[in-house]
LUMDONU-863167 format. One record per residue: residue number from 1; x, y, z of N, C-alpha, C in turn; residue in three letters. Coordinates in Angstrom, 3 decimals, always signed. Example, Ala and Ser with C-alpha at 12.3 -4.5 7.8 and 13.67 -1.06 7.14 Angstrom:
! residues 2
{pt 1; {+13.190; -5.690; +7.800}; {+12.300; -4.500; +7.800}; {+13.200; -3.300; +7.800}; 'Ala'}
{pt 2; {+12.850; -2.250; +7.080}; {+13.670; -1.060; +7.140}; {+12.900; +0.030; +7.870}; 'Ser'}
This chain:
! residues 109
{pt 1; {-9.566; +4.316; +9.168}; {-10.459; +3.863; +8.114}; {-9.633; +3.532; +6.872}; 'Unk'}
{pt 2; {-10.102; +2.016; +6.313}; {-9.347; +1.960; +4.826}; {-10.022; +2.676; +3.946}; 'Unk'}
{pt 3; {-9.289; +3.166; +3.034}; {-9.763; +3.872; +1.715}; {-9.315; +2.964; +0.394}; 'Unk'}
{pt 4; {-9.927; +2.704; -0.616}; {-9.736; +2.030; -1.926}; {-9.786; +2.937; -2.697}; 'Unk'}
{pt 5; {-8.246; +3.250; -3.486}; {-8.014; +4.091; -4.492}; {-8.108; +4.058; -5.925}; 'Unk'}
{pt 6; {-8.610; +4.240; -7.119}; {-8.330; +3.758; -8.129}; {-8.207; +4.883; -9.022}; 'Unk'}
{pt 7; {-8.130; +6.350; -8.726}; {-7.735; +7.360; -9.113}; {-7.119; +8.068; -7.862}; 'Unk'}
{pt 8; {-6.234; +9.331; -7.973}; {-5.973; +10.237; -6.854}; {-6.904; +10.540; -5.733}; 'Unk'}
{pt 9; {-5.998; +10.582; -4.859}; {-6.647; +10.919; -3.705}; {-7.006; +12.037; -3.320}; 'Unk'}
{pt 10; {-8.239; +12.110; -2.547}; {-8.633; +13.530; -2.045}; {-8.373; +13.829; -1.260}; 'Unk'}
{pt 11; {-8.571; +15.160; -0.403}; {-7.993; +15.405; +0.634}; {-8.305; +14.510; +1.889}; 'Unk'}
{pt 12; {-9.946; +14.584; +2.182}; {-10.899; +14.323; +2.623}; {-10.334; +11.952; +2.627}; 'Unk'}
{pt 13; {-9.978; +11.955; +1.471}; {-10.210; +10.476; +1.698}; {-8.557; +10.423; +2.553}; 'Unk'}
{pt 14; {-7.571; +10.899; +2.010}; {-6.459; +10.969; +3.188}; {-6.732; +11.353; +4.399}; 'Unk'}
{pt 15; {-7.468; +12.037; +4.586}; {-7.923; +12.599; +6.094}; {-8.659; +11.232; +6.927}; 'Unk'}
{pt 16; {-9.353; +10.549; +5.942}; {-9.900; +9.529; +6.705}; {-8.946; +8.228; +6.381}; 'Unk'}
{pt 17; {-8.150; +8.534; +6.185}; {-7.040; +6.784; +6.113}; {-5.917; +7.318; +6.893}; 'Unk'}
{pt 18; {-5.498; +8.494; +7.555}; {-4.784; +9.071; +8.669}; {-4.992; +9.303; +9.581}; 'Unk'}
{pt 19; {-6.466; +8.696; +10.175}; {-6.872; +8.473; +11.530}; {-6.457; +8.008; +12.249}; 'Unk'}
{pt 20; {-6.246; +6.722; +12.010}; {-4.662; +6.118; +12.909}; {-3.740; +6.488; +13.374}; 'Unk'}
{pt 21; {-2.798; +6.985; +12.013}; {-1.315; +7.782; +11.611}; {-1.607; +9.062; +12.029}; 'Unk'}
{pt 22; {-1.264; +10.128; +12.866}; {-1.654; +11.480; +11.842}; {-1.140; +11.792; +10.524}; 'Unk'}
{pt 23; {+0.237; +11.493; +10.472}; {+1.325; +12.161; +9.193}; {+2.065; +11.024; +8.251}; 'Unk'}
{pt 24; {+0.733; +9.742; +8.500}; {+1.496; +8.096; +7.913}; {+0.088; +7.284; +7.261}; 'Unk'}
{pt 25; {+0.238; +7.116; +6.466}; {-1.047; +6.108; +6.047}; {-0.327; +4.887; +5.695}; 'Unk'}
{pt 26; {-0.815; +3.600; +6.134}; {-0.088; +2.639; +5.502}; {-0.690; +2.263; +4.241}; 'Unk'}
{pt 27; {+0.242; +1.593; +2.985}; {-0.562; +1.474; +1.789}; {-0.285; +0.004; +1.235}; 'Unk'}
{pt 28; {-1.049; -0.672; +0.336}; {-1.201; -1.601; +0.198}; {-1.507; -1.790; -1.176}; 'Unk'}
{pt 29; {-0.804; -2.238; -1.962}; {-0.666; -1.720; -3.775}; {-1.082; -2.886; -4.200}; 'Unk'}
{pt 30; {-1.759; -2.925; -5.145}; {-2.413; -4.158; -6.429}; {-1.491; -4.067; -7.376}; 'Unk'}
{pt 31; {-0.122; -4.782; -7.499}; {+0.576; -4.130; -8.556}; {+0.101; -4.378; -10.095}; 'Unk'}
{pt 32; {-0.974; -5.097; -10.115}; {-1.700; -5.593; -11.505}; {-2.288; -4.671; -11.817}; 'Unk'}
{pt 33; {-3.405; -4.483; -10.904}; {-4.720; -3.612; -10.959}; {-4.373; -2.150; -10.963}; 'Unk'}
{pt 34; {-3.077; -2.073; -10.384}; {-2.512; -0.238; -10.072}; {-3.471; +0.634; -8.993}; 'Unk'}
{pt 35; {-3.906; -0.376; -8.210}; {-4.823; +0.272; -7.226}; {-4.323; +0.276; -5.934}; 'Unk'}
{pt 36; {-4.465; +0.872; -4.627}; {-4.052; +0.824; -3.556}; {-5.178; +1.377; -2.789}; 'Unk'}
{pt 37; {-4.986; +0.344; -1.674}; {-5.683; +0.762; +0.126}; {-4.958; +1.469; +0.985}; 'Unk'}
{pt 38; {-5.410; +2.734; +1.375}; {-4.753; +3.125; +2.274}; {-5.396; +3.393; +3.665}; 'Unk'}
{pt 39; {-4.576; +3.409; +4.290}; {-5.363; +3.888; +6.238}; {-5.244; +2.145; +6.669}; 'Unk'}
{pt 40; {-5.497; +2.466; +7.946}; {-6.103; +0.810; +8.658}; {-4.950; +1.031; +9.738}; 'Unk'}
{pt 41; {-4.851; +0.359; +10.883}; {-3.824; -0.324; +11.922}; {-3.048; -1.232; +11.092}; 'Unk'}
{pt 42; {-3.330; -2.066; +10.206}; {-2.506; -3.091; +9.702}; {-2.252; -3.226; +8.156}; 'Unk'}
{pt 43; {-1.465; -3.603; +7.869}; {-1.430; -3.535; +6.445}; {-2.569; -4.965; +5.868}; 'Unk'}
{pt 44; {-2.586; -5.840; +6.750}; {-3.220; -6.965; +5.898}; {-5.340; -7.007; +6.306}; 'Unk'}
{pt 45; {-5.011; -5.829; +6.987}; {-6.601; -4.644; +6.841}; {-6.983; -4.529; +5.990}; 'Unk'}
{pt 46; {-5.850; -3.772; +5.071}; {-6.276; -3.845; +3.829}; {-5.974; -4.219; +2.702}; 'Unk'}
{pt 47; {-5.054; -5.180; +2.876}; {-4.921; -6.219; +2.095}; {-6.482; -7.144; +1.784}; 'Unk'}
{pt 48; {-7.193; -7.517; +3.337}; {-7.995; -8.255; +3.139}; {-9.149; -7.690; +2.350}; 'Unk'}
{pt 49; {-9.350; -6.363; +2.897}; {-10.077; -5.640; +1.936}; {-10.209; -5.696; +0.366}; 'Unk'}
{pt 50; {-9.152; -5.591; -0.025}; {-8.286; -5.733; -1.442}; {-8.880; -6.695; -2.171}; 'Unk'}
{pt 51; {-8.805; -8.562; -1.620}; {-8.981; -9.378; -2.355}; {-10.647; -9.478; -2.205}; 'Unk'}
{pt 52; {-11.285; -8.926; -1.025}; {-12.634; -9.225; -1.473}; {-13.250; -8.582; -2.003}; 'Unk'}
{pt 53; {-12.218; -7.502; -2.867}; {-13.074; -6.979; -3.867}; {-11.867; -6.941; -5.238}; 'Unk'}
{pt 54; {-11.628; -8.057; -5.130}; {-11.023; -9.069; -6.483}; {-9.653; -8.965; -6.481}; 'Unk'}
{pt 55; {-9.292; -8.465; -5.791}; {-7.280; -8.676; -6.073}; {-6.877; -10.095; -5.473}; 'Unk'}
{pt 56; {-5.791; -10.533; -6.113}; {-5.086; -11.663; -6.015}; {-4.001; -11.597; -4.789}; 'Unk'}
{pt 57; {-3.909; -12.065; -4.129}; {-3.069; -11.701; -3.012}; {-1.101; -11.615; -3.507}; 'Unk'}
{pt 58; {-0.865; -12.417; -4.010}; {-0.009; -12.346; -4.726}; {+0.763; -11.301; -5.484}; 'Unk'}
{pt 59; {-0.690; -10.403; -6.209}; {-0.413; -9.203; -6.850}; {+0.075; -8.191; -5.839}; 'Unk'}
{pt 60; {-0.222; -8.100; -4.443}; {-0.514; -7.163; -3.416}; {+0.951; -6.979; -2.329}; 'Unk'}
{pt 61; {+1.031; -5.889; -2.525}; {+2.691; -5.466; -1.345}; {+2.149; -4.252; -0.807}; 'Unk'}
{pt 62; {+3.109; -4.085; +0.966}; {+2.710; -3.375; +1.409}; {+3.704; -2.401; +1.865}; 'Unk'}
{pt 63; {+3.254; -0.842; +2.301}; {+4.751; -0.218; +2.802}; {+3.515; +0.989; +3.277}; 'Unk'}
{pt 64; {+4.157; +2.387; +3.351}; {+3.757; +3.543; +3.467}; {+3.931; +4.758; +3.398}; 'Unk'}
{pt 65; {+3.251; +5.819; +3.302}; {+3.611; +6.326; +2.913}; {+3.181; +7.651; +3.900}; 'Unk'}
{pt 66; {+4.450; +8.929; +3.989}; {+4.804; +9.740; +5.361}; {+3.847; +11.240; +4.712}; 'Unk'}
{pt 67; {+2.804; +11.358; +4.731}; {+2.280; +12.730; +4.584}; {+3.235; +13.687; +4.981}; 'Unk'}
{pt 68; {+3.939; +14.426; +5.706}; {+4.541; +15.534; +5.915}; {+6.203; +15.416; +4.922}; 'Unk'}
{pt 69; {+6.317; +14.190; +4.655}; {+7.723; +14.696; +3.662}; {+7.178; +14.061; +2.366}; 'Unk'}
{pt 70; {+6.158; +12.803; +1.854}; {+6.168; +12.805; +0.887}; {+6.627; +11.321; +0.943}; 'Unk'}
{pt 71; {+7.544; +10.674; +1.482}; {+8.590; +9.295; +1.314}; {+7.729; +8.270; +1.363}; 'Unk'}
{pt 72; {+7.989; +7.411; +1.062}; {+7.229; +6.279; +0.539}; {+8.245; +5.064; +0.989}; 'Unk'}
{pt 73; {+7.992; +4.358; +1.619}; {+8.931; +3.088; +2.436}; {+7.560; +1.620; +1.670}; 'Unk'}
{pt 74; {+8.409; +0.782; +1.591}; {+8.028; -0.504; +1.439}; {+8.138; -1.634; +2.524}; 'Unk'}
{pt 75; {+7.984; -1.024; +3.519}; {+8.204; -2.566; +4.703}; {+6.417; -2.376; +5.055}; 'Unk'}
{pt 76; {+6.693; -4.159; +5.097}; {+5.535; -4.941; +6.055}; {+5.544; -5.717; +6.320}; 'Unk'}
{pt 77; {+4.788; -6.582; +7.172}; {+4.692; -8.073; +7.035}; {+4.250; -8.724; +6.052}; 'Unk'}
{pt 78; {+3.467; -8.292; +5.639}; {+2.583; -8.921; +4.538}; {+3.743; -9.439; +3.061}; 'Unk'}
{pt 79; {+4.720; -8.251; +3.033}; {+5.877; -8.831; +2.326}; {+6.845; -9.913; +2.538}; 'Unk'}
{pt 80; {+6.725; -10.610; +3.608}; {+7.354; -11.757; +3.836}; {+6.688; -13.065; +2.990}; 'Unk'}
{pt 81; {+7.685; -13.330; +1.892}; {+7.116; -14.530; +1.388}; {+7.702; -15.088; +0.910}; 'Unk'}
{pt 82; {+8.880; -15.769; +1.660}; {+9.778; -16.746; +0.852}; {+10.038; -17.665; +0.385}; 'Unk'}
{pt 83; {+8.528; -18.514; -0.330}; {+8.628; -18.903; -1.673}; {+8.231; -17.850; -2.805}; 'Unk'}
{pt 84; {+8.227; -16.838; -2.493}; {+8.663; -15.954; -3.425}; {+10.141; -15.295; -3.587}; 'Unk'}
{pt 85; {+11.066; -15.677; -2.835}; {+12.068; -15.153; -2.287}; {+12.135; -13.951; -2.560}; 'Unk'}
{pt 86; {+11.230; -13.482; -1.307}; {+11.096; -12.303; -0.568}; {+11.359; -12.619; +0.630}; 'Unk'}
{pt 87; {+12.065; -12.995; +1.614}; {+12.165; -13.590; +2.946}; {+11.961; -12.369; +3.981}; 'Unk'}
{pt 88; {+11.987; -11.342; +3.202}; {+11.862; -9.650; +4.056}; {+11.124; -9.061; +4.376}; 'Unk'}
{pt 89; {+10.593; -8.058; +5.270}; {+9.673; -7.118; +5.237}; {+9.978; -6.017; +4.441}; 'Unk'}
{pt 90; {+10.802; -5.871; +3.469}; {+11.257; -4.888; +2.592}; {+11.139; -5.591; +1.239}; 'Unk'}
{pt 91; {+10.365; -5.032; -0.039}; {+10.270; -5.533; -1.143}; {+11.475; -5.444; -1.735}; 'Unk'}
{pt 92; {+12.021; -6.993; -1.964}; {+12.979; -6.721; -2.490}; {+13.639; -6.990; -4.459}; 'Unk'}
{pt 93; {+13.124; -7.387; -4.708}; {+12.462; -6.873; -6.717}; {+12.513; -5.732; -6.922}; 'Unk'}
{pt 94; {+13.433; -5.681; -7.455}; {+13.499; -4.075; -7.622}; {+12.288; -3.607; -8.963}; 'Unk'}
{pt 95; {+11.627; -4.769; -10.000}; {+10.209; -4.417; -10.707}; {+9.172; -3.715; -9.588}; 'Unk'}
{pt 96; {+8.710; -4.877; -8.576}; {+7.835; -4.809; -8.197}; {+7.942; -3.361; -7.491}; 'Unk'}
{pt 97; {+9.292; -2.936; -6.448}; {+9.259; -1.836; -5.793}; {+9.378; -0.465; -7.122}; 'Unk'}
{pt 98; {+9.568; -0.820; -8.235}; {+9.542; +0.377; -9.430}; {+8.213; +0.668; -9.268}; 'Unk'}
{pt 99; {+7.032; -0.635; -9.581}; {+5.164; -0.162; -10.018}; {+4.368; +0.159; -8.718}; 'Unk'}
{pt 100; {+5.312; -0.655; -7.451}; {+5.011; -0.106; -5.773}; {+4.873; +1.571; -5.723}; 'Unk'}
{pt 101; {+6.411; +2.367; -6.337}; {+6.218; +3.271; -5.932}; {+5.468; +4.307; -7.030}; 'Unk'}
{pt 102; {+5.276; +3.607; -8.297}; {+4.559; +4.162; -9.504}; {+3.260; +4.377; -9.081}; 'Unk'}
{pt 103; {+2.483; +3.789; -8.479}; {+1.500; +3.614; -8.167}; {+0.897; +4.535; -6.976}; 'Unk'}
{pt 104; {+2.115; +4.356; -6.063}; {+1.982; +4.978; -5.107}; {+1.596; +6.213; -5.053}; 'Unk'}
{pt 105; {+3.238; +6.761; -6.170}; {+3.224; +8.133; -6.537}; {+1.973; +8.867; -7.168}; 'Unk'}
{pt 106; {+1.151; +7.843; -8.309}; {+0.369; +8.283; -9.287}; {-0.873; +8.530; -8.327}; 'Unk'}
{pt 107; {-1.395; +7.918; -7.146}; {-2.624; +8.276; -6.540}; {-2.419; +8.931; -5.200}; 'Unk'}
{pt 108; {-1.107; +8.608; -4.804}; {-1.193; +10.078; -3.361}; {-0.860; +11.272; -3.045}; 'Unk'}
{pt 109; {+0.696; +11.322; -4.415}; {+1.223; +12.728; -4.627}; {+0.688; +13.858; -5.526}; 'Unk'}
C-alpha cells in the first residue's frame, strides 16, 4: 500500500507501506513540496500517485529506505532523466540528494 506523507510517520502507516518490503519501503520525495510516498511494488506507483494529487513530476526522485538499519539509498528508475543529466538510477546532484535525504530523514526517522 502507498502512503502520502506530509508530517512523520506512524507506526501503523509504515506497517502498511512495508507490505511488500518487510524491512524496505520504497520512497518517492516531492523535493518542492517536502512530501513523500512511501510503500508500493514500484516507485512510479507512487510517483503517479504524487502528481494526481498536485506534484510536478520533475520535482519528484526516487530511492528507499531500509527499516532495520535506518539507510536511505537513492536508486530508481524513475531517476533516469537525461535531459536532466541524470542519465542514472542514482541521483546524482548532490542539492537534490541533500533535500532527498532531508526529507526523508524529517518524516521516517
Amino acid at each position: 500500500m502507498i502512503v502520502i506523507l506530509e508530517r512523520k510517520a506512524t507506526k501503523e502507516e509504515i506497517e502498511k507501506a512495508s507490505e511488500e518490503f518487510s524491512s524496505y519501503v520504497k520512497v518517492v520525495a516531492d523535493i518542492k513540496k517536502e512530501i513523500i510516498a512511501i510503500g508500493g511494488k514500484f516507485h512510479a506507483d507512487a510517483e503517479k500517485i504524487l502528481i494526481e494529487n498536485g506534484s510536478v513530476q520533475k520535482n519528484l526522485w526516487g530511492g528507499g529506505f531500509d527499516l532495520s538499519s535506518g539507510k536511505i539509498d537513492m536508486q530508481a528508475i524513475i531517476n533516469i532523466r537525461p535531459g536532466e543529466e541524470n542519465d542514472s538510477m542514482e541521483i546524482l546532484d548532490p542539492d537534490i540528494r541533500k533535500v532527498f535525504t532531508k526529507v526523508t530523514e524529517n518524516l521516517l526517522k
